[in-house]
C-alpha positions in Angstrom: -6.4 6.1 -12.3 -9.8 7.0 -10.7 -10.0 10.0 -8.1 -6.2 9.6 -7.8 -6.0 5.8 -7.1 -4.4 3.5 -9.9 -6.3 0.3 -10.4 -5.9 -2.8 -12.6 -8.5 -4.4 -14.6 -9.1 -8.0 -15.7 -11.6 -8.7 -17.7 -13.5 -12.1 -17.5 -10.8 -13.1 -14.8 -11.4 -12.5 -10.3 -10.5 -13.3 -7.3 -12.9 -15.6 -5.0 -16.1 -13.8 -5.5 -17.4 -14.9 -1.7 -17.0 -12.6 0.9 -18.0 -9.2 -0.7 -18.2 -6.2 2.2 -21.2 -4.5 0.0 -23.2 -5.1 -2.7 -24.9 -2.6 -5.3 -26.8 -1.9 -8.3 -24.2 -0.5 -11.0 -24.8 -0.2 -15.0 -21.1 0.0 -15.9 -17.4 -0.9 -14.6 -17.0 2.3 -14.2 -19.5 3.3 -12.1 -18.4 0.3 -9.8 -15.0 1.3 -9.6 -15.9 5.0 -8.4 -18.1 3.6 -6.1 -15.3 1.5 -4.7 -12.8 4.6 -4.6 -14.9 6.5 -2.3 -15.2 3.7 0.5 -11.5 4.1 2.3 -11.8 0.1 2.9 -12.1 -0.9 -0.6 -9.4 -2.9 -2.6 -11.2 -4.5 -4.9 -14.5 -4.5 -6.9 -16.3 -7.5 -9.3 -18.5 -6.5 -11.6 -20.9 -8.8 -13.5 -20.3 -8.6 -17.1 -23.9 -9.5 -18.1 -25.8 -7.9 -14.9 -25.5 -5.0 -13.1 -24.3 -6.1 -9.9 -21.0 -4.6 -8.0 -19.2 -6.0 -5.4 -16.8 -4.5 -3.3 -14.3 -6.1 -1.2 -11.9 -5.0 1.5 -9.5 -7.8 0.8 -5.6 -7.8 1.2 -4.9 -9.0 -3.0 -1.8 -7.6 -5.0 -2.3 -5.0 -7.9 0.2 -7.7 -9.7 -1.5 -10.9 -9.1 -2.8 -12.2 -11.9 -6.8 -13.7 -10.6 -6.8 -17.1 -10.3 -10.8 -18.1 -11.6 -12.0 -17.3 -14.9 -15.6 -17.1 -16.8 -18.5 -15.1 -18.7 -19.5 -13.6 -14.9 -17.3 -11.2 -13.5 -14.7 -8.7 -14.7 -12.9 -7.2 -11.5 -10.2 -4.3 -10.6 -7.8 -4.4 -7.9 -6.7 -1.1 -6.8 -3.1 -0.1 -5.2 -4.3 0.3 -1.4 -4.4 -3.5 -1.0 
């Protein structure tokens, strides 16, 4: 849970990275995720695993679904508003 909104997070696994809403500068995960909580279009947030990029995505994906791509880039969390 972050500010009240239950996410789930895969790490090394994500959904089609195109297509991010916003783009940011973010050290940690964490960061990233909070960022995403406090935009009320956001469903989902990559985050590169060896740079500090976040992405966030208002995109319709299911809390269950388990991310279809895997690699070294991106860990991601999917939040319940999707």
């Amino acid at each position: 849970m972050v500010a009240g909104t239950r996410y789930r997070f895969w790490c090394g696994r994500f959904h089609e990275p195109a297509g991010q809403r916003e783009s940011h500068s973010t050290a940690t995960m964490e960061a990233c995720v909070k960022l995403c909580t406090s935009k009320p279009w956001c469903t989902m947030v990559l985050h590169g695993i060896f740079r500090e990029t976040c992405q966030l995505y208002d995109r319709k994906v299911k809390i269950e679904a388990t991310p279809p791509q895997s690699s070294v880039l991106w860990n991601s969390a999917v939040n319940d508003q999707a």
